[in-house]
C-alpha positions as CSV (number, residue, x, y, z in Angstrom):
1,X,11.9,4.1,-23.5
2,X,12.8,3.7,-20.1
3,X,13.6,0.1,-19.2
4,X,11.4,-2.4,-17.2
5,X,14.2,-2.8,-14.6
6,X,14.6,0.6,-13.5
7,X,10.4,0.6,-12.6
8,X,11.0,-2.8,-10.7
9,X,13.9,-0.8,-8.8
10,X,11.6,2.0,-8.0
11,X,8.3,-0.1,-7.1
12,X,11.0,-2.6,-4.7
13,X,12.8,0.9,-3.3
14,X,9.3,2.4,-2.8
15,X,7.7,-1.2,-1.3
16,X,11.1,-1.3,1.3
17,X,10.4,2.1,2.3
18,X,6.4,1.4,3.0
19,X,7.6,-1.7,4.9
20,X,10.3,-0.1,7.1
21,X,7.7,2.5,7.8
22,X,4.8,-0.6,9.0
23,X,7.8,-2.2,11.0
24,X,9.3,1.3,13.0
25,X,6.7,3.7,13.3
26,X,4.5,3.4,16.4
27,X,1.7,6.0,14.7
28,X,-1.3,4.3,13.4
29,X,-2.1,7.1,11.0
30,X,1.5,6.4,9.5
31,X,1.6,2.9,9.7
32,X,-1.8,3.1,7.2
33,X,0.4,5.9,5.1
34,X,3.1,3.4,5.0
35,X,0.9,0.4,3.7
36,X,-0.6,2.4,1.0
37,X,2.5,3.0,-0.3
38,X,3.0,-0.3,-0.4
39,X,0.2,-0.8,-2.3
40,X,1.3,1.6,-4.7
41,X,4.9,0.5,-4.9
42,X,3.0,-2.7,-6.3
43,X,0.6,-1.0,-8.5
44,X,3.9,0.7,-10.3
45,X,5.1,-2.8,-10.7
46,X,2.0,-3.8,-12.6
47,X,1.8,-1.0,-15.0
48,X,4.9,-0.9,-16.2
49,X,5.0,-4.7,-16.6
50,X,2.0,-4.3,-18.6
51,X,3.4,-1.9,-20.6
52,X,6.5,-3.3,-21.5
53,X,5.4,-7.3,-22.1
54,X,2.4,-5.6,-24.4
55,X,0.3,-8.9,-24.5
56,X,3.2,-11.5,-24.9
57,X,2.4,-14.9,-23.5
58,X,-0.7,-15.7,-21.2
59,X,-0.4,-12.1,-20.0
60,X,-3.0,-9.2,-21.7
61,X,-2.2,-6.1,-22.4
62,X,-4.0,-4.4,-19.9
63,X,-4.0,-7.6,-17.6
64,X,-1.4,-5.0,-15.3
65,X,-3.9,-1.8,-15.6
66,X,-7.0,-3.4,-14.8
67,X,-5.2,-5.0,-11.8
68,X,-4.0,-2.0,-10.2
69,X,-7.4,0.0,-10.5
70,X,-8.4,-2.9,-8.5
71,X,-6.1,-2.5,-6.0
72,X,-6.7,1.6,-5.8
73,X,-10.6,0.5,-5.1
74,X,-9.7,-1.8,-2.0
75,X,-7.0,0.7,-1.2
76,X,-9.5,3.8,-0.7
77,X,-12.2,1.4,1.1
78,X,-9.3,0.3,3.6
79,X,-8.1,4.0,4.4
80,X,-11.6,4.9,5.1
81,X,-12.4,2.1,7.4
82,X,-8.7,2.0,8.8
83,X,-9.2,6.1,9.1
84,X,-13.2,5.5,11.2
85,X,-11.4,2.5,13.6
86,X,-8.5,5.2,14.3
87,X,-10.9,7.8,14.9
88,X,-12.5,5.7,17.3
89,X,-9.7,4.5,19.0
90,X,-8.2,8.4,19.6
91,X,-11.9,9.4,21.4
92,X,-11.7,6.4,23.4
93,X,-7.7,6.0,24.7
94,X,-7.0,10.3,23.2
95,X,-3.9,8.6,21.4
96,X,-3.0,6.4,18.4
97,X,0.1,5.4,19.5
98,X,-0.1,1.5,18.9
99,X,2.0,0.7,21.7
100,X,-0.5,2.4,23.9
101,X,-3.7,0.9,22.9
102,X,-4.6,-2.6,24.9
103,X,-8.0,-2.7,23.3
104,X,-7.8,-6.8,23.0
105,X,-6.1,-7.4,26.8
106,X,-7.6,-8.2,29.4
């Protein structure tokens, strides 16, 4: 069995990734890629702490599954709201640059 350390190393390696990618990119399609693997890099996290602690302590068994189903829910309902406001914003300004879009100035 693979230990719990070596999941929290991928899910933090996966999560740094996800947050250089919010912090350098400039595309708002890849800024939205980068945050959902974010979220996943956390969802990673959960199951495998699941699985390893196996209902030790306050925490369930499938406390860590049930959880990260959550998360994939709200995931997929903020890609496809994130995906319509980006839509909008390329027929509008024809980019989705974020340094070029001044929706909120004056």
């Amino acid at each position: 069995m693979v230990s719990l350390f070596y999941f929290q190393l991928l899910s933090a390696g996966l999560f740094s990734i996800g947050l250089y990618g919010v912090l350098a990119r400039r595309s708002a399609v890849l800024i939205v890629m980068s945050i959902e693997l974010m979220l996943n890099a956390v969802n990673i996290n959960l199951v495998a702490a699941a699985s390893h602690l196996e209902g030790r302590g306050s925490f369930v068994k499938f406390d860590g599954q049930i959880i990260a189903i959550f998360i994939i829910t709200i995931a997929a309902a903020e890609v496809g709201l994130a995906l319509a406001i980006i839509l909008r914003m390329y027929r509008n300004r024809s980019t989705v640059n974020v340094d070029e879009i001044d929706i909120m100035k004056w």
